[in-house]
N, C-alpha and C positions, 0 to 999 in steps of 0.2 A: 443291444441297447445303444443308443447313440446320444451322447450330451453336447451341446451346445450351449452359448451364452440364454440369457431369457431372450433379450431384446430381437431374438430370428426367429422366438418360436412367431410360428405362419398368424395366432390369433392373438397377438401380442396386443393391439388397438381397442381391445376389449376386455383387457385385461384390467382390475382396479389397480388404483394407486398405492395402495398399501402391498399389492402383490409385487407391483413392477422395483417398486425400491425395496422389498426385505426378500426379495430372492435374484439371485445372479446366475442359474443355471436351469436348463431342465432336461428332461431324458426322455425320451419314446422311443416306445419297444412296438414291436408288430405284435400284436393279439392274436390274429391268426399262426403266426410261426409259433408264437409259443404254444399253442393248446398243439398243433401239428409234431411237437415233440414228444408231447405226452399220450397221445392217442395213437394206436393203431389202427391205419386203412379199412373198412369195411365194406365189402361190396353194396352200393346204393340201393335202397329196396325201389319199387316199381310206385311210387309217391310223387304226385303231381300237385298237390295242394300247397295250400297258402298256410303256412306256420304261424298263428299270434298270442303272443306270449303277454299274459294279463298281467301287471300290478297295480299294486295301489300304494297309498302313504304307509300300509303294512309291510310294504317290503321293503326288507333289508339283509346285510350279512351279505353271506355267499351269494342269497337268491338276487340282491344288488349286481355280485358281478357278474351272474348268469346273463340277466338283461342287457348289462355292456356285451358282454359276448354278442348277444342277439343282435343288439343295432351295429357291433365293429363289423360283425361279418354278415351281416344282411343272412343270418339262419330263420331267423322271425321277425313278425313286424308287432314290436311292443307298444302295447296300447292301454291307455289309462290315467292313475292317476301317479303323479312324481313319486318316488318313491321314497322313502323315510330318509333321513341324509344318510350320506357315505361312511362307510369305513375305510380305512387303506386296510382291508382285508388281504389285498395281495401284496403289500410291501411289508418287507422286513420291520419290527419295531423297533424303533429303541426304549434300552433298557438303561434306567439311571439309578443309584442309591443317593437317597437323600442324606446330606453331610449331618444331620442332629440326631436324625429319630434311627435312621440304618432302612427304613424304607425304600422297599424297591418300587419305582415309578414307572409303568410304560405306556410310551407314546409313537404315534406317527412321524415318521424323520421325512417327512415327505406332504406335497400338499400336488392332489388331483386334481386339472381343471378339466370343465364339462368340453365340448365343440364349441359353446356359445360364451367360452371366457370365463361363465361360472365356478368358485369352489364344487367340486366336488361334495365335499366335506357339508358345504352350507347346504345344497340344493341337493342332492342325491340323485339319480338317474333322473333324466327327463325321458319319456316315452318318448315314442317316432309321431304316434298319436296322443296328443294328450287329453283326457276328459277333465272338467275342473268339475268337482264335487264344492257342496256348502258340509261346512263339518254338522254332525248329527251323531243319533244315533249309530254306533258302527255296525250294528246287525241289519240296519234298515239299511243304511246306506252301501254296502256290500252289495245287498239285493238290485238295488237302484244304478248300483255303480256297473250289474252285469247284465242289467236290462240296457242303460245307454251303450254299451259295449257289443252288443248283439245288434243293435239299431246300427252300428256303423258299420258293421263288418257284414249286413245286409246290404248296405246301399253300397258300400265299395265291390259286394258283390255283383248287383243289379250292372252297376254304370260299368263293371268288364265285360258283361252282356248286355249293353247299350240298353236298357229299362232304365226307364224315371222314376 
């Protein structure tokens, strides 16, 4: 992990105003080297296809930072809709007692921004693709949201076989 002032990180210009003056610092780690510690090597199976990994506003938790996985290292091309906001699932929490009641509080010592400057926190994964749904129904719009989703991943298929 490597820390630096805020004002170097690279999307700093896009960052709001409220983040640039209540934080002074920030940390990036490679995502690749970390899962690379925890995993063991496995010989590559004989797989040539295209990987895409669905969400929607339903996803969240761990399956949130599966999807970062999927866009850090280009494993799959995540398509859909934004995903519910963020947890800092993978940062440590902190833990406070409250001075009156003895209440234990836990919170995020920490604040993710997206590639595009965005909270984390606020906006939650952005796909690679994104499909904008109108809210509804959530059984209808599942259905709807995997019918647009197979519509794209046909014609992304067509146009690498040069069809209209």
């Amino acid at each position: 992990m490597e820390i630096n002032t805020i004002d170097k990180l690279p999307i700093y210009d896009l960052l709001p105003a409220e983040v640039k003056e209540s934080f002074m610092y920030y940390a990036t780690t490679d995502i690749v080297k970390d899962f690379e510690k925890f995993s063991k090597y496995v010989e590559p199976v004989d797989f040539n296809g295209k990987i895409f990994l669905i969400v929607s506003r339903t996803t969240y938790s761990t399956a949130n930072i599966f999807a970062e996985f999927c866009k850090e290292t280009g494993f799959a091309t995540v398509i859909g809709e934004r995903t519910r906001k963020g947890d800092g699932g993978w940062l440590m929490p902190g833990l406070m007692r409250l001075p009156n009641s003895g209440l234990i509080v836990r919170f995020d010592g920490a604040m993710l921004i997206n590639q595009d400057g965005t909270s984390y926190f606020e906006t939650g994964s952005i796909p690679d693709i994104e499909i904008k749904m109108m809210p509804k129904n959530p059984f209808e719009k599942d259905e709807e949201l995997k019918q647009k989703i197979l519509q794209v991943i046909k014609s992304l298929e067509n146009e690498e076989k040069g069809i209209k």
